[in-house]
C-alpha positions as CSV (number, residue, x, y, z in Angstrom):
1,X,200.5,83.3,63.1
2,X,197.5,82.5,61.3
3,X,195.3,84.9,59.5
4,X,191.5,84.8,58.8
5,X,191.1,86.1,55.5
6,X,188.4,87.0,52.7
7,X,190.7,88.0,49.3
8,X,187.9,90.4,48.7
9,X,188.5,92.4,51.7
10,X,190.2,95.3,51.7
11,X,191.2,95.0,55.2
12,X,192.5,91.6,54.7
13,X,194.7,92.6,51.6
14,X,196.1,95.8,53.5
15,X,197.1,93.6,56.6
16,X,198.8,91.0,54.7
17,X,200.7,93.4,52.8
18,X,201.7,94.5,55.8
19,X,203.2,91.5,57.4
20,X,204.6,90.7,54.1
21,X,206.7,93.6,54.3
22,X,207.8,93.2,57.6
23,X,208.6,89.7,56.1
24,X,206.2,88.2,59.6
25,X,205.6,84.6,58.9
26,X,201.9,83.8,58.4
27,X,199.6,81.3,57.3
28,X,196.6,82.5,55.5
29,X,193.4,80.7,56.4
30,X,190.7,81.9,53.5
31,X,187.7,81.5,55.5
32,X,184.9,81.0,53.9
33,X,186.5,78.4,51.8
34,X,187.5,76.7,54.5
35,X,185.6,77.6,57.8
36,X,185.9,77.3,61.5
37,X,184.5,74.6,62.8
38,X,182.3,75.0,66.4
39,X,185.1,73.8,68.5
40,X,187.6,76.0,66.6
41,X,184.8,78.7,67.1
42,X,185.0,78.3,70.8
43,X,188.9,77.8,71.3
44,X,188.9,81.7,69.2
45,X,186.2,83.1,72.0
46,X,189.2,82.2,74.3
47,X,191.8,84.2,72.3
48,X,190.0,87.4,71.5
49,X,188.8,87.8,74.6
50,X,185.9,89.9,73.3
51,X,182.4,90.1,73.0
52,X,180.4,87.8,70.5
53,X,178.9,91.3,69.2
54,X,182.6,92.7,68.3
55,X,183.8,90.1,66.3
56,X,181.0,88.7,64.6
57,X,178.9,91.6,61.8
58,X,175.2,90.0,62.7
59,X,174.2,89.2,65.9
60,X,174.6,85.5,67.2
61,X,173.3,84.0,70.7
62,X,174.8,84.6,73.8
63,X,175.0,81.3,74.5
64,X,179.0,81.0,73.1
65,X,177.9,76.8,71.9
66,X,175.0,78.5,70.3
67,X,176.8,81.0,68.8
68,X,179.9,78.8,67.7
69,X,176.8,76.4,65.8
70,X,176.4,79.7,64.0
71,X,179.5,81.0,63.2
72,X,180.4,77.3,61.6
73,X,177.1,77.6,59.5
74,X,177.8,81.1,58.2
75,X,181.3,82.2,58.3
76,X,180.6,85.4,56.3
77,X,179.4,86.6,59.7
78,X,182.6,87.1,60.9
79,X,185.0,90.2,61.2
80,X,187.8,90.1,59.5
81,X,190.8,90.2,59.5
82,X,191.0,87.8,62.7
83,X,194.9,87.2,63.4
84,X,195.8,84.1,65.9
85,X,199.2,84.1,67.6
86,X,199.4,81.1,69.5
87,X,197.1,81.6,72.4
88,X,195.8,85.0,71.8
89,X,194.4,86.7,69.1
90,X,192.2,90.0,67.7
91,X,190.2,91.5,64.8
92,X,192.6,93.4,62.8
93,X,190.9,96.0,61.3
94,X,193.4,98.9,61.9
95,X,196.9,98.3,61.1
96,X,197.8,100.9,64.2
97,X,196.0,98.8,66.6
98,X,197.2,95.6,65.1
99,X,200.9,96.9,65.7
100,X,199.8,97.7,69.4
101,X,198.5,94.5,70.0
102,X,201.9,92.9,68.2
103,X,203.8,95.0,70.9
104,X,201.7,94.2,73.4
């Protein structure tokens, strides 16, 4: 499980204290230190299965290359936490739908 992570998000911090207690292995991905490139942008779209608009905070293009360009450029645009899981992932902003989404 990797987890896309700003230490100065509150959302962030409460998530990863979470999975820490549950002792749920994780690798923490900080970023805007170290940011998605286009291609990783695109493989993500394929994951979330979501709108551009619902996990990005500023509109992008429709166009998901476009958009991917974007994203790379200026990470801070994305939601966060993201949470990858292999070949799914989601914004984890709530820890009860996070757990759903574990479950799920």
């Amino acid at each position: 499980m990797i987890v896309l992570t700003n230490p100065r998000c509150s959302k962030c911090r409460q998530l990863l204290a979470y999975l820490q207690g549950k002792g749920m292995e994780h690798t923490v991905r900080e970023y805007l230190n170290e940011p998605l490139t286009a291609d990783e942008v695109i493989d993500l779209a394929g994951k979330l299965e979501l709108p551009l608009r619902l996990w990005t905070r500023e509109p992008v293009s429709e166009n998901l290359s476009e958009a991917a360009q974007q994203i790379a450029a200026r990470p801070e645009i994305l939601q966060r936490p993201i949470v990858i899981d292999g070949e799914r992932a989601t914004v984890a902003r709530a820890l009860p739908e996070f757990e759903a989404w574990l479950n799920g």
